[in-house]
C-alpha positions as CSV (number, residue, x, y, z in Angstrom):
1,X,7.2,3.6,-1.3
2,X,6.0,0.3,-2.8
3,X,6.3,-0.4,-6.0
4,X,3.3,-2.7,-8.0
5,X,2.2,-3.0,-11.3
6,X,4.8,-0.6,-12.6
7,X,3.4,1.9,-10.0
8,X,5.0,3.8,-7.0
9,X,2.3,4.0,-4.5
10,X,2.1,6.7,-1.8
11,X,3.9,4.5,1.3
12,X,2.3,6.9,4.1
13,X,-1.1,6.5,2.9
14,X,-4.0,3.5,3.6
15,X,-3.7,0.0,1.6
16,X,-7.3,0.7,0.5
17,X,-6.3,4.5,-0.6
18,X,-2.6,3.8,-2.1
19,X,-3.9,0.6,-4.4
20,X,-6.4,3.4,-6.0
21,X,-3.3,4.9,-7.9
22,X,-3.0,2.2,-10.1
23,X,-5.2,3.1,-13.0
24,X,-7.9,0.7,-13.5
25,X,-8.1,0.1,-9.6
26,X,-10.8,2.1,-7.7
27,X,-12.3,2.3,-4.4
28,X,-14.8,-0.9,-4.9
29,X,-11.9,-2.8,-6.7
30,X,-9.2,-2.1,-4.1
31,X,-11.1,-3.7,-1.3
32,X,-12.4,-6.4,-3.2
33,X,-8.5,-7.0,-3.7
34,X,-7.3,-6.4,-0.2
35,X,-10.2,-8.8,1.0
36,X,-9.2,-11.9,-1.2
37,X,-5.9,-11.5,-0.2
38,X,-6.6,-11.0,4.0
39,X,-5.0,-7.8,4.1
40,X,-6.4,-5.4,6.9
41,X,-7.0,-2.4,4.6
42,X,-5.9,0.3,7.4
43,X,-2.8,-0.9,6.9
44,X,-0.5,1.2,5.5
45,X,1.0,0.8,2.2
46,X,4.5,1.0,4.0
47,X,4.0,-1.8,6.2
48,X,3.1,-4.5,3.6
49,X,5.2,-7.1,3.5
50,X,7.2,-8.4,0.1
51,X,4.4,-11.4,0.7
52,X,1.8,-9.5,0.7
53,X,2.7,-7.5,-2.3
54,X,3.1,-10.4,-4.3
55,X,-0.7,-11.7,-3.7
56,X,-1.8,-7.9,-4.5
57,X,0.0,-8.1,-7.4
58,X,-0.4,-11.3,-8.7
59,X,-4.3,-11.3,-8.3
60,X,-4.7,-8.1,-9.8
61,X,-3.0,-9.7,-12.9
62,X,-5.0,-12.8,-12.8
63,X,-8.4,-11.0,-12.4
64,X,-8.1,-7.0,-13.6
65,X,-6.8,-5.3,-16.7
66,X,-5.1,-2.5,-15.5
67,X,-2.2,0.8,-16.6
68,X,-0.6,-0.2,-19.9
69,X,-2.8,-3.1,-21.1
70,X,-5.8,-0.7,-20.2
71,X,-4.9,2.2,-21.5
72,X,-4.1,0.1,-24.9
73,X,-7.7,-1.2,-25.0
74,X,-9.9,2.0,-24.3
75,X,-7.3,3.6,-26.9
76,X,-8.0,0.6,-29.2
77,X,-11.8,0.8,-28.9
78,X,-11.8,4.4,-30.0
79,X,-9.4,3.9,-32.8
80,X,-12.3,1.3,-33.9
81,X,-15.0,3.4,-33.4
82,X,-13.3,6.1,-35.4
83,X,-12.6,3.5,-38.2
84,X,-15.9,2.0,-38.3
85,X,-17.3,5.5,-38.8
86,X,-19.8,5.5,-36.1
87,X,-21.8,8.7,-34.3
88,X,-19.5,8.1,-31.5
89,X,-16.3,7.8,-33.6
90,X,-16.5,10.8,-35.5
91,X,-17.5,12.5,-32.5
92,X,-14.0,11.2,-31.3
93,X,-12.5,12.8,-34.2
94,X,-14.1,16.0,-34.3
95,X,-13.1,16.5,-30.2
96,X,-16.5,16.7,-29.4
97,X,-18.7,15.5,-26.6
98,X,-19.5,11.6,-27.3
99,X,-22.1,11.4,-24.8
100,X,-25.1,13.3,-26.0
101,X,-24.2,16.4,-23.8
102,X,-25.2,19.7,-25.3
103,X,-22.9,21.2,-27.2
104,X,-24.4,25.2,-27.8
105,X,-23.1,25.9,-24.1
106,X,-21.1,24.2,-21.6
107,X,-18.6,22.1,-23.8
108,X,-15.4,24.3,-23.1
109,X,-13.7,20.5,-21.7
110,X,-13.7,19.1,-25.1
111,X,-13.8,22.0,-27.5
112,X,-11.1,24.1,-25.6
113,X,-11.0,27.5,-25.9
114,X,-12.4,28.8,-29.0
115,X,-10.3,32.5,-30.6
116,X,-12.7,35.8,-30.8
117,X,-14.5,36.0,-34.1
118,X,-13.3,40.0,-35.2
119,X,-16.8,41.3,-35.0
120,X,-16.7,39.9,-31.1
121,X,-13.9,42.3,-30.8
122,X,-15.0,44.6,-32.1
123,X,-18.2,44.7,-30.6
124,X,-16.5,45.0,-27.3
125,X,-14.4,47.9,-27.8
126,X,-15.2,51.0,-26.3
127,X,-17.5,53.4,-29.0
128,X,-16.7,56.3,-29.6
């Protein structure tokens, strides 16, 4: 199981599918990175050798942002938001949907699960 950018990646799988579990690195980005570096991307991830790893790794650090550095900036752009007070940062804050979805319906992802109201009990107890 190699090891790059702080990342154990899946040795029995595909170059092009194993790089993918870096976070920043997606399909388009993972053969962009093989292709620069002449890597056949069938390859498997087990089968690279310590050469190749080394070009993987260090263009991915001289061209992408990726795991801790890019976590650090998304988290850094909301915290900005959220200072600044914009629509989008105090939707942030309040857990909402930032995006414009609706909201009345269908926001269970970002809301979470919401407790009964005591007259939605107990309008659904049995009458008597």
């Amino acid at each position: 199981m190699p090891r790059l950018m702080g990342v154990d990646i899946p040795g029995k799988k595909h170059s092009r599918f194993a790089l993918r579990y870096i976070h920043g690195i997606g399909p388009k980005r993972a053969d962009d990175v093989l292709a620069a570096c002449k890597i056949d991307p069938a390859k498997k991830a087990d089968d690279l050798t310590q050469d190749e790893i080394h070009a993987i790794t260090t263009f991915i650090q001289d061209h992408y942002r990726v795991e801790g550095d890019l976590r650090r900036e998304v988290s850094q752009n909301i915290r900005r938001l959220i200072q600044i007070g914009s629509y989008r940062g105090l939707r942030h804050k309040k857990g909402l949907p930032v995006r414009g979805q609706r909201t009345k319906t269908n926001a269970k992802t970002r809301k979470g699960n919401r407790k009964a109201s005591s007259a939605a009990i107990r309008g659904a107890a049995p009458k008597k």
